[in-house]
N, C-alpha and C positions, 0 to 999 in steps of 0.2 A: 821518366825513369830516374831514380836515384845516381848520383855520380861519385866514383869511389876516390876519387882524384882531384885536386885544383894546382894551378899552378901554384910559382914562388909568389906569395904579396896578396894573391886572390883572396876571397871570402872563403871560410870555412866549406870544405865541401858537404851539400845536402845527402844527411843519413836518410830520411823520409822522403818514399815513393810519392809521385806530384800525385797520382790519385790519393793518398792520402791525405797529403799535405792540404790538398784544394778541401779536404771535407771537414777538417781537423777540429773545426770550434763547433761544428757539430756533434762531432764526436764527443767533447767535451760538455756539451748538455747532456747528452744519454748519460756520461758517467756521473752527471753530478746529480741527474735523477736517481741513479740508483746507490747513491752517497746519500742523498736528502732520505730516503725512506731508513735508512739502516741507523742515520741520528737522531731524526723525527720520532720514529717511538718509540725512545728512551723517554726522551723527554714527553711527548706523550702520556704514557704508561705512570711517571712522577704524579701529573692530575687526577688521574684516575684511583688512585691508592684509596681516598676515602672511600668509593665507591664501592669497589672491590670490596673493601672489609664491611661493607653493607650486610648483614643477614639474606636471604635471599625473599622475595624475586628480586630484589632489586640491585645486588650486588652477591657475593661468594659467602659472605660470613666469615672470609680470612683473619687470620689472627694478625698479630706485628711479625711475629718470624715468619709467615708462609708468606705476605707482605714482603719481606725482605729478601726472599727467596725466589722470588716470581722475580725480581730484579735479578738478586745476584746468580740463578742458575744461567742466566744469559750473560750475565760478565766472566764465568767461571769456563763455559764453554767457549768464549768469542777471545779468550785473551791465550786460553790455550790451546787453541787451533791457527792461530793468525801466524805464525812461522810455516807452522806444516802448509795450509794457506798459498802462501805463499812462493815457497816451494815447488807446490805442485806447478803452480803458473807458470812458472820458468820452465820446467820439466813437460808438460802436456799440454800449454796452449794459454796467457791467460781471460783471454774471451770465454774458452769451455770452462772456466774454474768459473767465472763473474755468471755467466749464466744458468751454471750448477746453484749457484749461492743465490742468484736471484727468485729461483724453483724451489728450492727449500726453506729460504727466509718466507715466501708467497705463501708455499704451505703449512709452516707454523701458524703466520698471523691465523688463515683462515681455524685450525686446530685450537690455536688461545682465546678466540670469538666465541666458541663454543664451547668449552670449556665447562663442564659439568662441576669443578672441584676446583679448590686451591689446589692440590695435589696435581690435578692435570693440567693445570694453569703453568705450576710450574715445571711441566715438564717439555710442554708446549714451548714456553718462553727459552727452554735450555735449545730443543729444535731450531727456532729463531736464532739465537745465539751462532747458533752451526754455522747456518745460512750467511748470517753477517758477517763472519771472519772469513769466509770463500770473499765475498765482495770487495771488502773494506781493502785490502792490498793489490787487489786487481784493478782497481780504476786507475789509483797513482803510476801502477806500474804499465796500465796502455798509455795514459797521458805521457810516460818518459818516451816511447814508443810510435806516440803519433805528431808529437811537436818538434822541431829540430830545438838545440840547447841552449840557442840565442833567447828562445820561446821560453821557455820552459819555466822560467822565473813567475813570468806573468801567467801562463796557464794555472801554477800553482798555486797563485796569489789567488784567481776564480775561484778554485776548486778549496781553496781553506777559508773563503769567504763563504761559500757554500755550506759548512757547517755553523757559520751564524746565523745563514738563512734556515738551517732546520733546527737552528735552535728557539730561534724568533717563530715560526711553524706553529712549532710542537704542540705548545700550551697554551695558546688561541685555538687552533684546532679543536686539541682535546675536550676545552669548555664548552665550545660552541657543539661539540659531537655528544656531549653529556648533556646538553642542556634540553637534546630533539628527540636520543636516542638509548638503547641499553647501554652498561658498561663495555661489552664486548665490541662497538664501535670503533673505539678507538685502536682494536687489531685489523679490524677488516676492512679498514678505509687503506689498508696497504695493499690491499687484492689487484684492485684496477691501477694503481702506480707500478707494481709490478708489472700487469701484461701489458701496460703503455713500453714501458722501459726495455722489457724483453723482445717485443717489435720492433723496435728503435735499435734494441741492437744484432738482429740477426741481419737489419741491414744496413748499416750504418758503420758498426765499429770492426774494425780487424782482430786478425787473431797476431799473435807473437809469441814466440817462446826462445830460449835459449838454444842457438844452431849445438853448441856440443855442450851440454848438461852434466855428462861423464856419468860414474857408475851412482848408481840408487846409495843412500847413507840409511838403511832404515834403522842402523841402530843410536845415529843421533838427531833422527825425527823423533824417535819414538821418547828419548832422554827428554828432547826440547818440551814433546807435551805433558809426560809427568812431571819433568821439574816446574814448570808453568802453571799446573793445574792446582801443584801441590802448594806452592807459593803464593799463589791469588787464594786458593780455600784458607790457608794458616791468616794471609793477611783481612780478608773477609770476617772469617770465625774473629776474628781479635776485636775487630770493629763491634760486633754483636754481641758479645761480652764484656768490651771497656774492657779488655785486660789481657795485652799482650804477654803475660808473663804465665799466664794456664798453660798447662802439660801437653792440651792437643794443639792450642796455637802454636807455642814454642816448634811442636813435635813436627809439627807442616811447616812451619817457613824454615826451620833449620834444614829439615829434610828436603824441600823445593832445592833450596842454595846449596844444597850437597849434589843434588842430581843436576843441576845448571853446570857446577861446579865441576863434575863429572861428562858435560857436555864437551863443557869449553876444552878439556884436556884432549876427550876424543876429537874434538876438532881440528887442534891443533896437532895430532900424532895420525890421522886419516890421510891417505893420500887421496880421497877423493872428500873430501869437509862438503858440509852444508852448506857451512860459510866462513869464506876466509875469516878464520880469528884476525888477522891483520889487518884487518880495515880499524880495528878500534885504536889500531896505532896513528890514524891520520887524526891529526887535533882537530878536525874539520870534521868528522863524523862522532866519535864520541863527544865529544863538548856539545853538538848538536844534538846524539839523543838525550847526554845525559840533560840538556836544558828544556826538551820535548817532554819530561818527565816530572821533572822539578814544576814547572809554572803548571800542568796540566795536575799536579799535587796542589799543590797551593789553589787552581782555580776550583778545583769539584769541590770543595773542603768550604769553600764558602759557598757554592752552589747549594750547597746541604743544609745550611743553617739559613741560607739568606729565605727560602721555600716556607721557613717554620715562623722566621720575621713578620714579612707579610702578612701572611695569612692568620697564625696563630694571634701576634702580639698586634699587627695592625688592622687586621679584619675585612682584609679584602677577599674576590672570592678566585677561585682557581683562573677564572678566563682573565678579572682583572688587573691576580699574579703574575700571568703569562705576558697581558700587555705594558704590565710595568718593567719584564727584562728587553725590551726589543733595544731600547738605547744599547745596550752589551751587541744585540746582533745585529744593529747597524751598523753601528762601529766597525764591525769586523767584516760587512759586506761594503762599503764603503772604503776602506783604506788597506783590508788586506788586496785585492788584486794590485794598488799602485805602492804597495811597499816597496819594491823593485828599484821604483826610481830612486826612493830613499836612500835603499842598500848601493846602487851604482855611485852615489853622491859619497858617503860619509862610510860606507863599507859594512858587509854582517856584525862585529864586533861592535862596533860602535850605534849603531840603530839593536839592535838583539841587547845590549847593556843596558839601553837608555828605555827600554820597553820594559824587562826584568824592572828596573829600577820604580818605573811608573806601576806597573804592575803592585809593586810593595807599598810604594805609597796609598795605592786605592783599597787596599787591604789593610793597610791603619788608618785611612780616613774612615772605614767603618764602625770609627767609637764615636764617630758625630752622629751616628744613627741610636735612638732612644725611642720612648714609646711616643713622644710626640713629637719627632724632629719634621721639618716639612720637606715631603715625600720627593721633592725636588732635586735633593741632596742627594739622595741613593741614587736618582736618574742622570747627576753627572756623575757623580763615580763609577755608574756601569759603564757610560759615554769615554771617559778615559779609560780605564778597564780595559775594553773590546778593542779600541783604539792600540792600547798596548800590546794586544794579544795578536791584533792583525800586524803587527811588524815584530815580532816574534816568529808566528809559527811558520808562513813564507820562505822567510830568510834560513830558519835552522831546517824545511823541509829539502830545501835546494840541496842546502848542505849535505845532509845526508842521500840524498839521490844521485847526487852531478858527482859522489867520491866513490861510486861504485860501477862500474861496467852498463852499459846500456841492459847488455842481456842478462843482469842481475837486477834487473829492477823489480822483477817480484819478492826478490831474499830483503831487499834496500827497505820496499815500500813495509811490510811485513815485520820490520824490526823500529822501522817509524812508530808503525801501530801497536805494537808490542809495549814498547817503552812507555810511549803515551798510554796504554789501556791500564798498564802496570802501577804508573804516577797518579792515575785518576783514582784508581782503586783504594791505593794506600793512603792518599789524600781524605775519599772517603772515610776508611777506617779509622785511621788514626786523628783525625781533624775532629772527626764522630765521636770519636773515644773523647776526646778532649772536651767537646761540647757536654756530652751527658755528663760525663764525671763533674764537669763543673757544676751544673745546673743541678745535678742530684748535691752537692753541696753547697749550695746556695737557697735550695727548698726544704732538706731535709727540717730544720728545724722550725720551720714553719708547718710541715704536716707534723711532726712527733708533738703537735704543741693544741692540735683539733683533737676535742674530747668527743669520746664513743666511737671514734673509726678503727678498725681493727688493724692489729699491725702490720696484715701482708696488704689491706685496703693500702698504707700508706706506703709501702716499700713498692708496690705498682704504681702509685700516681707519681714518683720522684724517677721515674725511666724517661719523661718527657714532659714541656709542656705542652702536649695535647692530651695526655695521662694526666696532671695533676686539672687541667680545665673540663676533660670528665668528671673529676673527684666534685669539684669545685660548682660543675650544675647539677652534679645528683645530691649536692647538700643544700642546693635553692639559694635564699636570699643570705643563710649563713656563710655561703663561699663566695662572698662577692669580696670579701677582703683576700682570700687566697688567693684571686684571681690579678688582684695586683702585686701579691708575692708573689707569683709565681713570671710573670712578666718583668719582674726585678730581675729578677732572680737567673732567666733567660737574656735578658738583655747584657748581664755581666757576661757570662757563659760565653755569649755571641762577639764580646768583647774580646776574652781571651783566646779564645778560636780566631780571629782576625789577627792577629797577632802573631800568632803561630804562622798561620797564612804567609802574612809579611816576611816573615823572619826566614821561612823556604824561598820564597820570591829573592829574596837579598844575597841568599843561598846561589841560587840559577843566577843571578846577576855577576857573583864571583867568579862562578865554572864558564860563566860566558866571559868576561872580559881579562879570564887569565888564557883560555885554552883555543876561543873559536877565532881563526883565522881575522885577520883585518880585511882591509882593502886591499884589491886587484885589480891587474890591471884589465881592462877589457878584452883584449887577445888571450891572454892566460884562462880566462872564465870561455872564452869561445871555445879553445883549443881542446880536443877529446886524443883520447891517446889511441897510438894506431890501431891495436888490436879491437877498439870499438868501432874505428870506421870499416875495420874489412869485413865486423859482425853486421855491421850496418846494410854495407854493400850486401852481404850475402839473405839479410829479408826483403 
């Protein structure tokens, strides 16, 4: 049994029930099962894109927008449900919320497998979405729940290595499920991960919620999801247009930030808030989401371009795309769980500075990649990369978890994933934006300069180059020159896009090393304040 008491000078007293405690790294594979399926295909789903836009039987006949959309209506719902999420887990239990999420993520995949249409594809993919935002805050928030605080460092360090493991997954996976099977494979290979996971945890994992939750807020859930939904749509649409500055972009993300803006107000004049506005006052949690944000910007943004590198300009094929990023997810299965000892050594601030830092570096070593740099070179800079990322995300998750109440660990984990889903997204978009617009002026005058192609022919092949390398075999042996302008032309593009990357990376390196806590002392980092241990005693 848990003990609410220790003497003067003793150990921390145990928050966690010895049944618990004895089963706990157990527990922590069930959760990272059902973390592995919810990042696995995402990246999945990225291999499969040509496929899908296949004419049918063999693929949907998708266009680029319904393509993009089969994506983003699952970023759109997953980013604006992971508060409420979260939420609820504290409020009802969050075991029931993880295996709600787990039943409804299950039944999408199966629904996007079969999938008659781009349209039901993407509707499917939004269901998915659902499911994932039940999850994604629920695991963080059992593992604060089933490790005592000494642990928890290192738990976390697993469990964010875990997402290099479904990164490294994904796209080996996906090739090898394309190469035996239909497209729709690569949804229903989550069926049986599901009811393994969901086994594993009706008996295995605990439930938890907040002993006094206090009164319902629903009118700043309800603010959190339109301001959310409206803010990731404005930031999305901008991405897909290359132009933040159109009437309906503008018109969404101003209005998302009005109704955020309108949250934050009710939060702070509520006597019963969602969530303490006042935790953003601890430099230890804001410095930590805002740095969750910033490098998970910068990282998708090259995620984005590095997919089109490969493949487009070096010619490899999806499986052995997949196997050229595993350096990135070794890296980060390898050295994020023993970040810890690093952090104990030299402290958050200074390991979280020096990773930000490395981070940026490997994002301007990306102008030594060209169409024929040797392929070696990308696999150390993923190798530091992942390395940098695995003593990052660790250290600023702790942060953000260990400055908020045990029994707020679903609100905690929830605004982890928030921030980060938020940073990826905009990274996407705007990194995106940044890519095409260069690349459309870098090729344009080379398509306005091929005789007999009509002029919407050329204004479609300058959206990408996989549009102008279309162009470029429907003209046969005449396009064999455009096809090294256009691989110029891309590789500058890819250039300036890295760079950007950097320049946010350098960005998170300043907000970390002016704002996020240094070094501690070890009793300080053990010590939880009282009102957690009597929350403790009483599960």
């Amino acid at each position: 049994m848990a003990t609410s008491s220790a003497p003067p000078g003793a150990p921390a007293a145990r928050q966690v029930p010895d049944r618990i405690h004895r089963r706990r790294w157990a527990i922590l594979s069930v959760l990272m099962l059902s973390l592995l399926i919810v990042v696995l295909d995402n990246s999945i789903l990225n291999v499969a894109m040509k496929t899908i836009a296949t004419p049918a039987p063999v693929g949907l006949g998708a266009t680029q927008s319904e393509l993009e959309w089969a994506i983003n209506s699952y970023t759109l719902v997953f980013a604006g449900m992971l508060f409420t999420s979260g939420l609820l887990g504290d409020r009802l239990g969050r075991k029931r919320v993880l295996l709600f999420g787990m039943v409804v993520f299950g039944a999408g995949s199966v629904l996007a497998a079969f999938a008659g249409s781009p349209t039901e594809l993407i509707v499917f993919r939004a269901v998915m979405g659902l499911g994932g935002a039940f999850v994604m805050p629920a695991t963080l928030a059992i593992l604060m729940n089933v490790f005592e605080r000494d642990e928890q460092p290192k738990a976390i360090g697993i469990w964010a290595g875990g997402v290099g493991l479904a990164i490294a997954i994904g796209p080996i996976a996906g090739g090898l499920l394309l190469d035996h099977f239909w497209w729709g494979s690569v949804f229903l290979v989550n069926v049986p991960i599901v009811l393994i996971a969901l086994a594993a945890m009706l008996l295995l994992v605990p439930d938890s919620k907040d002993p006094s939750p206090g009164k319902l807020d629903p009118a700043g859930v309800l603010l959190s999801v339109v301001g959310l939904v409206l803010l990731v749509y404005g930031i999305i649409k901008g991405g897909q247009l290359a132009d933040f500055t159109d009437p309906e972009v503008l018109g969404t993300v101003l209005g998302g930030l009005a109704v955020l803006t309108g949250f934050v107000l009710h939060q702070k004049r509520s006597d019963h808030p969602s969530i303490d506005i006042n935790y953003f006052r601890k430099p230890a949690f804001s410095a930590a989401v805002a740095a969750i944000a910033l490098v998970f910007f910068a990282l998708m943004g090259v995620t984005f371009f590095i997919v089109f590198y490969v493949q487009s300009v070096r010619g490899y094929s999806p499986l052995e795309a997949g196997l050229l990023i595993l350096p990135l997810a070794a890296a980060q299965m390898i050295f994020a769980p023993r970040a810890r000892h690093v952090v104990d050594r030299f402290g958050a601030r200074a390991v979280c500075t020096a990773g930000m830092l490395t981070v940026a570096a490997t994002m301007a070593g990306m102008l030594l990649l060209d169409t024929d740099t040797p392929i070696w070179i990308m696999e150390v800079l993923f190798f530091l990369q992942g390395t940098a990322m695995a003593h990052i995300m660790p250290p600023v998750t702790v942060s953000i978890m260990q400055s908020l109440p045990r029994e707020k660990a679903g609100s905690g984990s929830a605004l982890n994933n928030t921030f980060r889903q938020v940073g990826g997204t905009l990274g996407v978009a705007v990194l995106g934006s940044l890519l095409s617009t260069s690349y459309r002026d870098g090729i344009q005058a080379d398509l306005d300069a091929l005789p007999g192609v009509p002029a919407a022919a050329r204004h479609a092949a300058g959206e990408s180059i996989e549009a102008t390398l279309g162009l470029a075999r429907h003209l046969g042996p005449a396009g064999r020159a455009l096809v090294d302008d256009a691989e110029a032309a891309f590789i500058h593009a890819m250039h300036i896009t890295a760079l950007g990357s950097a320049a946010v990376a350098l960005i998170g390196a300043v907000v970390v090393a002016a704002f996020l806590p240094g070094r501690t002392a070890v009793g300080a980092r053990a010590a939880e304040p009282q009102e957690e241990r009597k929350a403790g005693a009483q599960r």
